[in-house]
N, C-alpha and C positions, 0 to 999 in steps of 0.2 A: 280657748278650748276648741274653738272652729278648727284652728290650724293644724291644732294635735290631732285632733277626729280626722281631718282629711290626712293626714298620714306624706303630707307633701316632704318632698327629698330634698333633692341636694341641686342648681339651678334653675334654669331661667322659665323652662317650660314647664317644669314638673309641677309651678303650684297650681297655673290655670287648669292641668288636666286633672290633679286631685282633688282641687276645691270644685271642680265642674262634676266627676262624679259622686262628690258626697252632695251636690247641689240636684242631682238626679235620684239618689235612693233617697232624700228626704222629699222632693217631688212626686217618688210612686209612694213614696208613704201617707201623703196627703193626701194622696185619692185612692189609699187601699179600703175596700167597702169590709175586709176582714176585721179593720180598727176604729174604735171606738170615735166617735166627735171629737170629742178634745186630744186625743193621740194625733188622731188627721188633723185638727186645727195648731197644733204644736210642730209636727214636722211642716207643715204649711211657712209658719214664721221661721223655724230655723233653715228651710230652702230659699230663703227671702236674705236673712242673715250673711247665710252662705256667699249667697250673690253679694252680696255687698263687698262683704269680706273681699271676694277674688275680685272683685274691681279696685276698691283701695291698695290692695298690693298689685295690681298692674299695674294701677298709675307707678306707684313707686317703683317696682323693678324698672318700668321703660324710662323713668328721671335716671335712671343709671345709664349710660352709656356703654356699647357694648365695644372690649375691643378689638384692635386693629392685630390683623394678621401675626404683626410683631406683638401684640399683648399690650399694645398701647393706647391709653385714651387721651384726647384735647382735658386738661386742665381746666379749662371754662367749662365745659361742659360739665363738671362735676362743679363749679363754685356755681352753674345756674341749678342743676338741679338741688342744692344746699337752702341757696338763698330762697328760692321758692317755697321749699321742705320749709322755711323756718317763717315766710311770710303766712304762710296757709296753717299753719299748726304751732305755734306757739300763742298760749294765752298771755292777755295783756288784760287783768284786772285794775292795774295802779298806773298810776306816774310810772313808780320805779320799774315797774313792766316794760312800758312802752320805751323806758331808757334805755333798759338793755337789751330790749330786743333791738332796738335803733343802733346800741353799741354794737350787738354781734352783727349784725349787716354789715356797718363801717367794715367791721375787722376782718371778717369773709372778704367782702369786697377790696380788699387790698391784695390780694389775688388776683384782680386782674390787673396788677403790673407786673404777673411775667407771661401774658401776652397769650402766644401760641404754641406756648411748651406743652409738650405730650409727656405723658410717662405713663407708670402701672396702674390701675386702682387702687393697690395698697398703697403707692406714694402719694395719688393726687387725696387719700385721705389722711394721709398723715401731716398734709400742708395744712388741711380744715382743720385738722384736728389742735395743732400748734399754736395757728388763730384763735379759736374757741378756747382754748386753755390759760392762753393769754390775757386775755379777756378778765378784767374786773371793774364789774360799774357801783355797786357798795359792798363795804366790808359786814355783813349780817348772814347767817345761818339759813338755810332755804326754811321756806314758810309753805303749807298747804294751798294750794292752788294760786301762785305766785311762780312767774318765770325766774328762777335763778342761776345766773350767770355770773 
């Protein structure tokens, strides 16, 4: 809802600058003395939200690599910011969790034997994408709060 409210476009800057002004009209709304306590005490928490929100999506945009003149990005560079993406946010409730987050690492990580090849975004995600897909650690149906892979 954060995201929609900020009304962010279409790349890389536009989300810091719309998630920063709707982080500013919920700011004067916490200290508008026209609004009620709990009105100010509620846009307070959602300019707090706000803020959060546009730092978890800078980290992410900036794990994206931006490209090169030619429209090309280092391949590593997209399997490090994946594998990171998948060490910091994926849950591991079970055993069979932690296998397959372990398995999808392995299989990402096979990725780096082609080294220092460059290509587009949309390639170097269609390589993760292959891996990932690839990928099966048990044959069972996803389960509520269970990584399934």
């Amino acid at each position: 809802r954060t995201l929609a409210r900020a009304e962010a476009g279409w790349g890389r800057a536009t989300y810091e600058l719309s998630l920063g002004l709707l982080e500013k009209s919920y700011e004067a709304r916490s200290i508008d003395r026209d609004l009620d306590d709990e009105e100010r005490e509620a846009a307070g928490k959602k300019a707090g939200l706000t803020r959060a929100v546009a730092e978890w999506i800078g980290r992410m945009i900036a794990s994206v690599p931006e490209p090169s003149s030619e429209g090309e990005i280092p391949l590593q560079a997209v399997v490090d910011g994946v594998l990171a993406y998948v060490e910091r946010s994926t849950s591991r409730a079970g055993r069979l969790d932690h296998r397959a987050a372990a398995a999808l690492i392995d299989h990402i990580s096979e990725l780096r034997a082609l080294g220092a090849f460059s290509c587009s975004l949309q390639e170097a995600l269609h390589f993760v994408r292959e891996r990932v897909e690839s990928l099966q650690v048990a044959a069972e149906r996803p389960r509520p709060g269970h990584l399934y892979a």
